[in-house]
DSSP file (Angstrom, degrees, kcal/mol; ACC not computed):
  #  RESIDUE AA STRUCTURE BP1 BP2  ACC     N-H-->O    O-->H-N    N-H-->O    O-->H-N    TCO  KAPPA ALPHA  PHI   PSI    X-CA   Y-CA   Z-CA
    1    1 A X              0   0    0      0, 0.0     3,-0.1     0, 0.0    64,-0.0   0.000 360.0 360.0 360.0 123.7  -14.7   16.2   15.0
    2    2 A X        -     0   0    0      1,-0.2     2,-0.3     0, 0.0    64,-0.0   0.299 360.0 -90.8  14.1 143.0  -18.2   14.9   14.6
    3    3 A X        -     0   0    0      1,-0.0     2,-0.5     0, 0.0    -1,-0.2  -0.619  51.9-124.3 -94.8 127.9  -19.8   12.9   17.5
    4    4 A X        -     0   0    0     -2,-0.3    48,-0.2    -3,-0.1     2,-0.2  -0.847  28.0-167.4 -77.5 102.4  -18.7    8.8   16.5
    5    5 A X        -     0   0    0     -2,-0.5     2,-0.4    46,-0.1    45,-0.0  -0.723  29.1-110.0 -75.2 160.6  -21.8    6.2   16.1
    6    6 A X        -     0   0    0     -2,-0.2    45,-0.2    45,-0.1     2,-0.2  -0.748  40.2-179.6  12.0  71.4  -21.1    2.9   16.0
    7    7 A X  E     -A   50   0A   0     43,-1.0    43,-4.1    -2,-0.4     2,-0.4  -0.767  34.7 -89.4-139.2-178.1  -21.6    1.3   12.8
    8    8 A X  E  >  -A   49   0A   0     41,-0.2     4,-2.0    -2,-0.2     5,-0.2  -0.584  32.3-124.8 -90.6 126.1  -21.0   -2.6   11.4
    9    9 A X  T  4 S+     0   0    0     39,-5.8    -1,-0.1    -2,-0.4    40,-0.1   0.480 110.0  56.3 -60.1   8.2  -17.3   -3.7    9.9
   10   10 A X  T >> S+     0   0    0     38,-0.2     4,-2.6     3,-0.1     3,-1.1   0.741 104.1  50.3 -81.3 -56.0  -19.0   -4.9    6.7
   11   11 A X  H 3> S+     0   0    0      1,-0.2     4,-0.9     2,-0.2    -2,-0.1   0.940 116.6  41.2 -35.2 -80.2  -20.7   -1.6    5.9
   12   12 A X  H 3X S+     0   0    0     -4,-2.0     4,-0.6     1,-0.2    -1,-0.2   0.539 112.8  49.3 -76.1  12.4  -17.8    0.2    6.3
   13   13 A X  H <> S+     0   0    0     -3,-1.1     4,-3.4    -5,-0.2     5,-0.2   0.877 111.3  54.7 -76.8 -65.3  -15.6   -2.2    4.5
   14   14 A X  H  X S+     0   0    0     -4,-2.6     4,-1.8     2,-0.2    -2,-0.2   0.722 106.5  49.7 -22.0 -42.7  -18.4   -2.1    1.6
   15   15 A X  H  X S+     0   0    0     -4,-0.9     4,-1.6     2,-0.2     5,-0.5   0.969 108.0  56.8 -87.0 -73.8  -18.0    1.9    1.5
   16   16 A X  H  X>S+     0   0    0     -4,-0.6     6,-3.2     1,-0.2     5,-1.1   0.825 119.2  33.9 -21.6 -54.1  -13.8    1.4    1.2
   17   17 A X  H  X5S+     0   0    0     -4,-3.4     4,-0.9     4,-0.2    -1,-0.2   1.000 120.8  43.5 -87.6 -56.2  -14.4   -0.7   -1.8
   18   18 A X  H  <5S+     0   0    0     -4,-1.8    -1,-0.2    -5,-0.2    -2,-0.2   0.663 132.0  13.4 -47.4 -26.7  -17.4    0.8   -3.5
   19   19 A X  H  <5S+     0   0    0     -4,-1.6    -3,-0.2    -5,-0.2    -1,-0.2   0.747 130.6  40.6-128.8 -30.4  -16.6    4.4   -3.3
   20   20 A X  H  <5S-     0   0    0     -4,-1.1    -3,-0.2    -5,-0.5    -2,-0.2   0.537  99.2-121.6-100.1 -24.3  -12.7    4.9   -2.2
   21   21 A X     << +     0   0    0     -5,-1.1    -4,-0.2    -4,-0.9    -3,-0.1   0.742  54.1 154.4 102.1  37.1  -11.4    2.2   -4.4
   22   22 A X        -     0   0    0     -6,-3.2     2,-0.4    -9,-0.2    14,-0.2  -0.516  34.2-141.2 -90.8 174.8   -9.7    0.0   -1.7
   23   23 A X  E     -B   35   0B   0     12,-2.2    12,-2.9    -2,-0.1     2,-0.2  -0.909  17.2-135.1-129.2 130.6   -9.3   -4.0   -2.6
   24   24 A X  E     -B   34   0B   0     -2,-0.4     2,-0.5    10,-0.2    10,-0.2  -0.701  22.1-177.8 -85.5 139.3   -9.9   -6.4    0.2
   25   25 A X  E     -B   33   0B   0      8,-2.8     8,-0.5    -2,-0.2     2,-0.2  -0.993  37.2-103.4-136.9 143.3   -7.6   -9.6    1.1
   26   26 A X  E     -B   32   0B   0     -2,-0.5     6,-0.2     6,-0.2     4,-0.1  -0.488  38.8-159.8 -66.5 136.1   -8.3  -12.1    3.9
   27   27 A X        -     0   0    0      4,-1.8     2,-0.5    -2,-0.2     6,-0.2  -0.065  38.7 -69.6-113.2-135.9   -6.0  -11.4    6.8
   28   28 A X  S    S-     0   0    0      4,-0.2     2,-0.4    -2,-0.1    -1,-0.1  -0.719 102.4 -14.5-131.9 136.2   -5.2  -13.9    9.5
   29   29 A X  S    S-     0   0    0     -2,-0.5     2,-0.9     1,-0.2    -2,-0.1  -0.821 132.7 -24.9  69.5-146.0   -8.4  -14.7   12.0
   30   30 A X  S    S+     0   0    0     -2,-0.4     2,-0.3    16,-0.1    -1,-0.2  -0.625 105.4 117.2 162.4  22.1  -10.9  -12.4   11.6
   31   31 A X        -     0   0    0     -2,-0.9    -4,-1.8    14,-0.2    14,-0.2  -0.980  48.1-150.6-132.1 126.1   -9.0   -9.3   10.3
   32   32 A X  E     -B   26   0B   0     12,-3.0     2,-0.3    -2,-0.3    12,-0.3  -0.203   6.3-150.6 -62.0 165.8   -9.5   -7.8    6.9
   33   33 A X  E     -B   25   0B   0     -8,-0.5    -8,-2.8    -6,-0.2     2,-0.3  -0.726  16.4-166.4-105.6 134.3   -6.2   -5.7    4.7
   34   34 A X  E     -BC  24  42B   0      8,-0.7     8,-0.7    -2,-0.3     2,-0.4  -0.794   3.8-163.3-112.4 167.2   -7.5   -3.4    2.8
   35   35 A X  E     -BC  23  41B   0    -12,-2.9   -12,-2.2    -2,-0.3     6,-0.2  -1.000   6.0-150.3-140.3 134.7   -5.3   -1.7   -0.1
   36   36 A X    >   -     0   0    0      4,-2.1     3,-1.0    -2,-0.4   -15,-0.1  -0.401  41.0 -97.9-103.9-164.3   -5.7    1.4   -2.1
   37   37 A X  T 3  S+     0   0    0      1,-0.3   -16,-0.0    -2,-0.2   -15,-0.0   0.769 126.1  56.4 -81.0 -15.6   -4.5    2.0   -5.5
   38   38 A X  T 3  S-     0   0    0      2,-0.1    -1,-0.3     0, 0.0    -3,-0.0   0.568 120.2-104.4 -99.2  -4.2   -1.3    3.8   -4.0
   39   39 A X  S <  S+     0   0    0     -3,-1.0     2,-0.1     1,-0.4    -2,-0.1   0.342  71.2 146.6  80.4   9.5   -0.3    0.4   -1.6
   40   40 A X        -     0   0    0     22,-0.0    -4,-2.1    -5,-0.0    -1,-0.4  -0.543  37.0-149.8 -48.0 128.1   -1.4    1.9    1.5
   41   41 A X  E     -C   35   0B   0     -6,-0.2     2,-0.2    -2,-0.1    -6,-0.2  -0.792  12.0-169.7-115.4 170.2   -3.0   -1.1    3.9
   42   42 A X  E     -C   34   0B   0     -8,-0.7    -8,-0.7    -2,-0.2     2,-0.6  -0.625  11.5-150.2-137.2 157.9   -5.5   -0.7    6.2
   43   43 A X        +     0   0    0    -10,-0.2     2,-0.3    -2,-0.2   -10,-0.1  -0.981  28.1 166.0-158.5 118.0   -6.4   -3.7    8.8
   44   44 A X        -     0   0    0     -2,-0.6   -12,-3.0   -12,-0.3     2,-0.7  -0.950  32.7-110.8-149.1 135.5  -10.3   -3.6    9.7
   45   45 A X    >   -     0   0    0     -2,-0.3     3,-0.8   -14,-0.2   -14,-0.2  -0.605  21.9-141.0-119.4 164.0  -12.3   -6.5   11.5
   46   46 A X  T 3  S+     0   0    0     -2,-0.7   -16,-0.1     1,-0.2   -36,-0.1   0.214  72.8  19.8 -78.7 170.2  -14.6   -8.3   10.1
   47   47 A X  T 3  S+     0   0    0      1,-0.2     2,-0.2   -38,-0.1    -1,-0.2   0.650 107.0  90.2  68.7  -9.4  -18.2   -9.7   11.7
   48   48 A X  S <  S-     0   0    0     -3,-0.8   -39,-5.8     0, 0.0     2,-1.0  -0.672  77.3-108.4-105.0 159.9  -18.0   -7.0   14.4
   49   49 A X  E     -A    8   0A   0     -2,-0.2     2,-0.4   -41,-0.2   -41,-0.2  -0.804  33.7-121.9-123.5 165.0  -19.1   -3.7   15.1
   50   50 A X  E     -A    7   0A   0    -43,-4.1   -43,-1.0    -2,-1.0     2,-0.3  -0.446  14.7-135.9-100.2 145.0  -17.1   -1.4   15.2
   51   51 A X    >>  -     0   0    0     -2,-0.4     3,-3.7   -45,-0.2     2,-1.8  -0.567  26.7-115.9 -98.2 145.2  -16.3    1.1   18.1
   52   52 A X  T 34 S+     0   0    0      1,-0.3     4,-0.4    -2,-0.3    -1,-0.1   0.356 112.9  53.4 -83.7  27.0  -15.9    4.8   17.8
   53   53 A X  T 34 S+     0   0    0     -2,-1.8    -1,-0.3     2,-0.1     4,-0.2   0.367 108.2  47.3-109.3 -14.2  -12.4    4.8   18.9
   54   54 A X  T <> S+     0   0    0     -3,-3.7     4,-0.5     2,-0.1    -2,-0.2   0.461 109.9  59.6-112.6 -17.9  -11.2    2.1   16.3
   55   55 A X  H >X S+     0   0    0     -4,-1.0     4,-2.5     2,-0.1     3,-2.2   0.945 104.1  50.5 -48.8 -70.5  -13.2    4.3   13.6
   56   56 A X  H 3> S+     0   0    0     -4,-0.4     4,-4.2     1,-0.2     5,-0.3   0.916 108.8  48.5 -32.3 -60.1  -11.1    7.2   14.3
   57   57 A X  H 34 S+     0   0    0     -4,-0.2    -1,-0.2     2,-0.2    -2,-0.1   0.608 109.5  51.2 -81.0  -3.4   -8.3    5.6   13.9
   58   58 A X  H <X S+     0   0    0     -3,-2.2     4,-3.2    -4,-0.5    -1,-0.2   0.826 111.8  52.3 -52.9 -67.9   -9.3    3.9   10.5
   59   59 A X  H  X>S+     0   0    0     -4,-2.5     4,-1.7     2,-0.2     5,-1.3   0.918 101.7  53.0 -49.6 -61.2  -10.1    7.1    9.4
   60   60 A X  H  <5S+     0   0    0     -4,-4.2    -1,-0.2    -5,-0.2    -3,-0.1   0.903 110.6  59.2 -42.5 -40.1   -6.9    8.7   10.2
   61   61 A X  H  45S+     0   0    0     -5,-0.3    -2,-0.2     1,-0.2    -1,-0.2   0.897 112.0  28.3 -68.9 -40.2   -5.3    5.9    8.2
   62   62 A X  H  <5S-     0   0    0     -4,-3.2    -1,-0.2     2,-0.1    -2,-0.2   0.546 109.8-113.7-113.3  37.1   -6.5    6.1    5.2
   63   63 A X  T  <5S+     0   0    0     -4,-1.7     2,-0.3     1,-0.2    -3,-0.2   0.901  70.5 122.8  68.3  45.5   -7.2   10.0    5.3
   64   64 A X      < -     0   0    0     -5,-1.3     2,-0.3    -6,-0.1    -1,-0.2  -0.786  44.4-142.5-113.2 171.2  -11.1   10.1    5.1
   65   65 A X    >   -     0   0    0     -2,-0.3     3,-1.2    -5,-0.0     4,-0.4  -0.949  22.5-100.5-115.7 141.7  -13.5   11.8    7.4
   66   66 A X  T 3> S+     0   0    0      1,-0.4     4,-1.9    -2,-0.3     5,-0.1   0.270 113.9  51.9  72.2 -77.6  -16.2   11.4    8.8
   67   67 A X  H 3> S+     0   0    0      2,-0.2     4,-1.6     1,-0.2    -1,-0.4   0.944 107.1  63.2 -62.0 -43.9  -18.6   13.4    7.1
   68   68 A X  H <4 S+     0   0    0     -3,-1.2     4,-0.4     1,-0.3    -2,-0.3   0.767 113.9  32.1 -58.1 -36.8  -17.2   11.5    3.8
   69   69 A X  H >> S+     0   0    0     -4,-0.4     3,-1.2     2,-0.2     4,-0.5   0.890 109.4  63.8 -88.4 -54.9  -18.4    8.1    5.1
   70   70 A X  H >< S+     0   0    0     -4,-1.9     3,-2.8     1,-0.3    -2,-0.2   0.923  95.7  66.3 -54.4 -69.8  -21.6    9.2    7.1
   71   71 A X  T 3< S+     0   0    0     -4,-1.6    -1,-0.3     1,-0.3    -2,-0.2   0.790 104.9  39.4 -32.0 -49.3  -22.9   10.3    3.6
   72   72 A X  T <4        0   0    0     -3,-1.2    -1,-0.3    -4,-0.4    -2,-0.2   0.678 360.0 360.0 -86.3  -1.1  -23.1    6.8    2.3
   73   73 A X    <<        0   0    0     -3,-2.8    -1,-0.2    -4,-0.5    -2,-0.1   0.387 360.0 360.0 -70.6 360.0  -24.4    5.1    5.7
């Protein structure tokens, strides 16, 4: 796997919804659910950035990679 930056949880919330098709709901404090079209959730938070050990494990969830995301950054 790819060397992890850093990047902001609004960017990559933006890329979920704009290109992967997820729908956002407010979650409780400062925590996002995202949903994809199949009812998979996703829990990313917001106003922070995010670190490349909580990426990974984003990614694992909702079966993207890496490369797939870095392309739209």
């Amino acid at each position: 796997m790819p060397r992890l930056r850093p990047i902001k949880s609004l960017v990559l919330l933006k890329i979920l919804q704009r290109y992967y098709g997820y729908s956002a709901r407010q979650g409780k404090g400062d925590h996002i659910v995202l949903f994809d079209n199949l009812g998979h959730m996703t829990v990313i938070q917001s106003g922070k950035e995010l670190r490349p050990n909580i990426i990974r494990s984003i990614l694992r969830e909702t079966g993207l990679s890496w490369e797939e995301i870095e392309k739209y950054l």
